[in-house]
PLY file of the C-alpha trace (Angstrom):
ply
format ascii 1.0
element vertex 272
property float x
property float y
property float z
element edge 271
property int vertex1
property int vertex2
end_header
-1.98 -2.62 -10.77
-2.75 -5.17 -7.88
-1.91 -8.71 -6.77
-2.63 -11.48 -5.66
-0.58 -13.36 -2.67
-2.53 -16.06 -1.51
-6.07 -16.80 -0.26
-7.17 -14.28 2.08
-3.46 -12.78 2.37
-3.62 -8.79 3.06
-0.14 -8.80 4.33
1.15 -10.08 1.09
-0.32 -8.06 -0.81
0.95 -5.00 1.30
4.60 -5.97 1.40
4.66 -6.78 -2.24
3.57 -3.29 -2.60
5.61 -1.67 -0.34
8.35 -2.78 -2.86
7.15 -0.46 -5.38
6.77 2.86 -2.64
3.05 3.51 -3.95
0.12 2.63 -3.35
-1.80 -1.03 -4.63
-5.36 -0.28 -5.19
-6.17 -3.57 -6.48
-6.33 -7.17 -5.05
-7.62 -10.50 -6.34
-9.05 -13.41 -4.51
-11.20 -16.42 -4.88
-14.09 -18.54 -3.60
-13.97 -22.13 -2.64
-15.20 -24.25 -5.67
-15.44 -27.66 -3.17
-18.93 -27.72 -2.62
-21.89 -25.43 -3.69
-21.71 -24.92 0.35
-18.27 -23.56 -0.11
-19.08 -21.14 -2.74
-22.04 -19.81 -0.93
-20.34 -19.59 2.62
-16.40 -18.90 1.32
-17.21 -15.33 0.61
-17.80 -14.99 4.81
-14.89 -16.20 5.13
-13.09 -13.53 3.36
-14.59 -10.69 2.04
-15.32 -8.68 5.30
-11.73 -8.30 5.84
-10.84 -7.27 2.10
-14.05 -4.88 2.20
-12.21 -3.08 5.32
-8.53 -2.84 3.19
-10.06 -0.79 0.62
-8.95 -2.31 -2.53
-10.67 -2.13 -5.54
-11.91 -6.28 -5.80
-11.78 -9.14 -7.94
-13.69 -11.87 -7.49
-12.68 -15.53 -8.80
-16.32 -17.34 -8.83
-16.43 -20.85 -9.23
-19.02 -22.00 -11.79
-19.46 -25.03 -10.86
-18.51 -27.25 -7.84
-15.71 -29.70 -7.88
-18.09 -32.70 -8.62
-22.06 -33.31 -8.87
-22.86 -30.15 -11.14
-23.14 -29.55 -15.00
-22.87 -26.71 -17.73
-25.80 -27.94 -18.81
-28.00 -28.17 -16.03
-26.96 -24.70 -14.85
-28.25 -23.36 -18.03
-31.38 -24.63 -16.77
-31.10 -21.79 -13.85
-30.82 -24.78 -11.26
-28.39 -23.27 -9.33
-29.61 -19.70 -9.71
-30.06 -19.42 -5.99
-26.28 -19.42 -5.29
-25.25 -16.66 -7.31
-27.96 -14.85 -5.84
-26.88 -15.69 -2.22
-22.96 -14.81 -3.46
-23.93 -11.23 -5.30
-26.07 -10.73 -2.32
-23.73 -11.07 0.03
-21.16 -9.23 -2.09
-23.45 -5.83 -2.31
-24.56 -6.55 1.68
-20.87 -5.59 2.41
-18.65 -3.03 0.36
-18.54 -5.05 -2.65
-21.27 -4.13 -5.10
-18.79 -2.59 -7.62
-16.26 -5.55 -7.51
-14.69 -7.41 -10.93
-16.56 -10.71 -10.89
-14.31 -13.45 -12.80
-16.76 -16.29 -13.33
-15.38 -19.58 -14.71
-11.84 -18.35 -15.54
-10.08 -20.64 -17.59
-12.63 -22.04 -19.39
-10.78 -22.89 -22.32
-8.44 -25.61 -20.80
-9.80 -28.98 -19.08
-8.79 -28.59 -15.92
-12.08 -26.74 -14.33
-15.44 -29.04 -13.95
-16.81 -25.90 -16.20
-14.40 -26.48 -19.05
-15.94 -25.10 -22.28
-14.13 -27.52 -24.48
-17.27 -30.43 -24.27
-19.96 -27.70 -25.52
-18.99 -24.25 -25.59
-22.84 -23.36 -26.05
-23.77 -25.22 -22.86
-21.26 -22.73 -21.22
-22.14 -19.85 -23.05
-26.04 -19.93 -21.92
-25.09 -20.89 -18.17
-23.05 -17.64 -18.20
-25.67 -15.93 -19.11
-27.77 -17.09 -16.89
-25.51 -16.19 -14.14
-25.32 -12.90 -15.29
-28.75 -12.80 -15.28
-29.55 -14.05 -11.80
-26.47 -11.73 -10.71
-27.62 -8.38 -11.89
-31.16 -8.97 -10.29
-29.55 -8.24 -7.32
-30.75 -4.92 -5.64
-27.91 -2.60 -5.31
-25.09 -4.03 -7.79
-22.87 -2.63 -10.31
-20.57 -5.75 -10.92
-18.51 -5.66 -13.99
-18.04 -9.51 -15.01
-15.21 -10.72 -16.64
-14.44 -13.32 -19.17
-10.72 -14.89 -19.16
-9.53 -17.77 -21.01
-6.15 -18.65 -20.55
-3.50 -17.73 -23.17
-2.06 -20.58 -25.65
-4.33 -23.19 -24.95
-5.62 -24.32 -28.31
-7.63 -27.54 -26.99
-10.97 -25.36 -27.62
-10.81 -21.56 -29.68
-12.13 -19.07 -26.16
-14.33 -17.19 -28.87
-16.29 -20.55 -29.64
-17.59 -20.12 -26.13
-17.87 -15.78 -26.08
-21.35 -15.01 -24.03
-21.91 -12.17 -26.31
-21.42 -8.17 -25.37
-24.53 -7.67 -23.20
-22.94 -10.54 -20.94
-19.08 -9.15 -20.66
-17.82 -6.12 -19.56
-14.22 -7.33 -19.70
-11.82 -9.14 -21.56
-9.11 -10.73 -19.79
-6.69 -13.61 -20.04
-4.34 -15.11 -17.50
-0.66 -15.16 -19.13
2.64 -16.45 -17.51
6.03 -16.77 -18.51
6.07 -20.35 -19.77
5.68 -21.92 -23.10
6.65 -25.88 -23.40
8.57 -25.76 -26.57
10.65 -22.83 -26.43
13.33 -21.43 -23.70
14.85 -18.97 -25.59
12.85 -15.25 -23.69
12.74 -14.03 -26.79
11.15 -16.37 -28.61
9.19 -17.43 -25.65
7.83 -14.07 -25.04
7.22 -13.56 -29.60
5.18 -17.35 -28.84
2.97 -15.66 -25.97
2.43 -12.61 -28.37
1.68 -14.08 -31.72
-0.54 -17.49 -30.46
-3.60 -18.89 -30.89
-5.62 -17.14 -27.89
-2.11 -15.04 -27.08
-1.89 -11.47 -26.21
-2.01 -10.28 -29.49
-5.25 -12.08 -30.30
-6.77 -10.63 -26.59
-6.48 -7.36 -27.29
-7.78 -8.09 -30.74
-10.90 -9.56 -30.02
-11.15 -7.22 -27.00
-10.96 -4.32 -29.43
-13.20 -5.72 -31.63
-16.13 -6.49 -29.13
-15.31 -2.84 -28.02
-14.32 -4.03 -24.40
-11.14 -2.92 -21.95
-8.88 -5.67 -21.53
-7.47 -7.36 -17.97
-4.62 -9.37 -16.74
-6.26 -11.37 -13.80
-3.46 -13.65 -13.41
0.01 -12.29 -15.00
3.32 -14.16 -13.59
6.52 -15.65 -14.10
7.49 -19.35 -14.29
9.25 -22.19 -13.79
12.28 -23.79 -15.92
12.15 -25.69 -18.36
9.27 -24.29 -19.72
9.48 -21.08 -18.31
11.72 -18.41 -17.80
12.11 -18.42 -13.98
13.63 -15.33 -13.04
12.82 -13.53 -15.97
13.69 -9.68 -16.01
12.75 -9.12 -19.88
9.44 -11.16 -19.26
8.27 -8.41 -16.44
9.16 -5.73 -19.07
7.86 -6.83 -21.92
4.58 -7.40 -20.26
4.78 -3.60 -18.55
5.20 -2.29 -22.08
2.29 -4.08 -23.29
0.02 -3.23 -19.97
1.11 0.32 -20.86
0.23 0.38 -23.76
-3.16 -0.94 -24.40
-6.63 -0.59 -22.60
-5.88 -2.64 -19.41
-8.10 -1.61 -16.69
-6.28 -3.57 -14.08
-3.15 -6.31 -13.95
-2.65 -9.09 -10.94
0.58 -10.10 -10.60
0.27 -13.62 -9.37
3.20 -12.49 -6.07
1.96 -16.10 -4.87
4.69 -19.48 -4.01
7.90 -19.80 -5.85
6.60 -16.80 -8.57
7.20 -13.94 -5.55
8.84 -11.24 -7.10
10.97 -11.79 -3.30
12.73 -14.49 -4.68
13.38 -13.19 -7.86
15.58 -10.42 -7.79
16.57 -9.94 -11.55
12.36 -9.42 -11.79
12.10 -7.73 -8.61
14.25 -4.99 -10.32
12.51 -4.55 -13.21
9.25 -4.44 -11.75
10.42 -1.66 -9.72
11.76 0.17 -12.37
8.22 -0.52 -14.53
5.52 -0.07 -11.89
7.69 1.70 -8.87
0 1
1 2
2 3
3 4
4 5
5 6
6 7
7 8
8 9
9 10
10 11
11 12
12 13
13 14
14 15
15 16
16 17
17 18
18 19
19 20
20 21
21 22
22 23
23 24
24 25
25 26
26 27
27 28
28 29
29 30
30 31
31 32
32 33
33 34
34 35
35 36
36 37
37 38
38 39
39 40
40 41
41 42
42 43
43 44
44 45
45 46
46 47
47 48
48 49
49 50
50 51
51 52
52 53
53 54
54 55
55 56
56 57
57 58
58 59
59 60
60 61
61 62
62 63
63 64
64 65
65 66
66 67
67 68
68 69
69 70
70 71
71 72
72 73
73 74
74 75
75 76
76 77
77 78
78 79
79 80
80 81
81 82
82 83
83 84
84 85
85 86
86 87
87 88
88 89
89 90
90 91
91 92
92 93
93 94
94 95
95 96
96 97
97 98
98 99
99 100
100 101
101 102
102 103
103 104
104 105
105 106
106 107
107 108
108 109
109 110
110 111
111 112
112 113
113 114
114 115
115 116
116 117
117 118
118 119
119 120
120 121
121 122
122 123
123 124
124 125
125 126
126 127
127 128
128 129
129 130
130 131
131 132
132 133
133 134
134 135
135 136
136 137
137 138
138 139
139 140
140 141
141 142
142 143
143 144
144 145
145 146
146 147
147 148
148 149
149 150
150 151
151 152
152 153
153 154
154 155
155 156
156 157
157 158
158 159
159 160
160 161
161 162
162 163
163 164
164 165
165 166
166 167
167 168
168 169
169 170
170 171
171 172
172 173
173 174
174 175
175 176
176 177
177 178
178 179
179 180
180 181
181 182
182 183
183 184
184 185
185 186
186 187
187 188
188 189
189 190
190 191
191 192
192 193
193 194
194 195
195 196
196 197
197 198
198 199
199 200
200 201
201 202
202 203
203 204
204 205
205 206
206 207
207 208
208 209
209 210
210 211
211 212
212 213
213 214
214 215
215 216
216 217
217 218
218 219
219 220
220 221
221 222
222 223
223 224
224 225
225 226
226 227
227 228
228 229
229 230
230 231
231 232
232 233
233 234
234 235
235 236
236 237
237 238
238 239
239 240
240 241
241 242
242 243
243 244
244 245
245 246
246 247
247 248
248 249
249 250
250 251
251 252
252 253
253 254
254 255
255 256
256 257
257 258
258 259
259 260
260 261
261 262
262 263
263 264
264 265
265 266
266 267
267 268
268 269
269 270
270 271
């Protein structure tokens, strides 16, 4: 179990947890996509003070920059030298064991490294991230592959790296699903489709790989449940009851289980 509460946000974090009266031992955070500058300088910025908290890490890595860059020229190992700066950096201080979540939500169109254009052109950049990553003296990152759940613009296994590439399946899920409101049927839509839960842990299975929430959450009417008690128990059920090797509740704006309170209960009861 962990969370994430906002760039940089330790405090969150801890009084999320402090809800639950045990202890977190899992955080998420990411890296500033703006610029390759940001990506190679963000991790400064932040990871000294995370290092210092103790929490096992993971690491949202930008593939590509907001503008300028390509799948395709990455593939080329053009911008090898910043992923060797960033997993550098990473090992230099506390973090050579971290969760690395490259290019999350990859199967939507919304990131400059969308896979939907040329899944293949993704697929070999991975790799070659991977690659340049694992050259690194001293690391033992576990990278992690998460499409997004229900987005059928592009099938996520079109655009798989292959097993020597992942170490673990995950895929960000929240509470919302633009044709239904019924929680019920909502939550039966986020099971049963295309790239849902039920297909994760399938192809997770299959691939013989644990499987990962990154981003779990509620969300917001009309398409999602807002305050959604049988969402947060459904999902604990599920978490329990699979291989999930760790499961970040977005605690982050408007989805903070402190304005919730019909959640905030069941989450206690689930994870407390």
């Amino acid at each position: 179990m962990g969370f994430y509460a906002g760039y940089g946000n330790q405090a969150g974090v801890r009084a999320v947890a402090a809800l639950l009266k045990r202890p977190v031992k899992q955080a998420m955070d990411f890296f500033d996509g703006t610029s390759w500058a940001t990506i190679e300088t963000s991790p400064a910025n932040t990871v000294p003070t995370w290092s210092a908290a103790g929490y096992q890490m993971t690491w949202s890595i930008p593939m590509l920059p907001d503008t300028g860059a390509s799948l395709r020229k990455g593939a080329t190992g053009e911008y090898d030298k910043y992923f060797a700066s960033v997993g550098a950096y990473l090992v230099a201080h506390g973090q050579a064991d971290s969760i690395i979540r490259l290019g999350w939500e990859f199967n939507g169109f919304w990131f400059t490294w969308s896979s939907v254009a040329c899944p293949p052109c993704f697929v070999r950049y991975w790799r070659d991230i991977v690659r340049t990553m694992r050259a690194v003296p001293g690391e033992h990152f576990r990278f992690e592959w998460t499409p997004v759940a229900g987005i059928e613009t592009s099938p996520p296994e079109d655009a798989y790296p292959g097993n020597a590439w992942v170490d673990i399946v995950g895929i960000d899920v929240y509470d919302e699903v633009y044709h239904v409101k019924d929680d019920l049927a909502r939550w039966n839509d986020l099971l049963t489709e295309p790239s849902g839960l039920n297909w994760a842990e399938a192809f997770a299975s299959a691939h013989h790989k644990p499987l990962a929430f990154p981003e779990w959450g509620l969300g917001f009417p009309p398409a999602g449940g807002g305050d959604n008690a049988y969402f947060i128990t459904q999902m604990a059920r599920f978490i329990a009851t699979h291989h999930v090797v760790s499961a970040i509740f977005w605690n982050y704006g408007g989805n903070r289980l402190q304005r919730r309170p019909r959640s905030r209960r069941a989450f206690i009861t689930a994870f407390g």
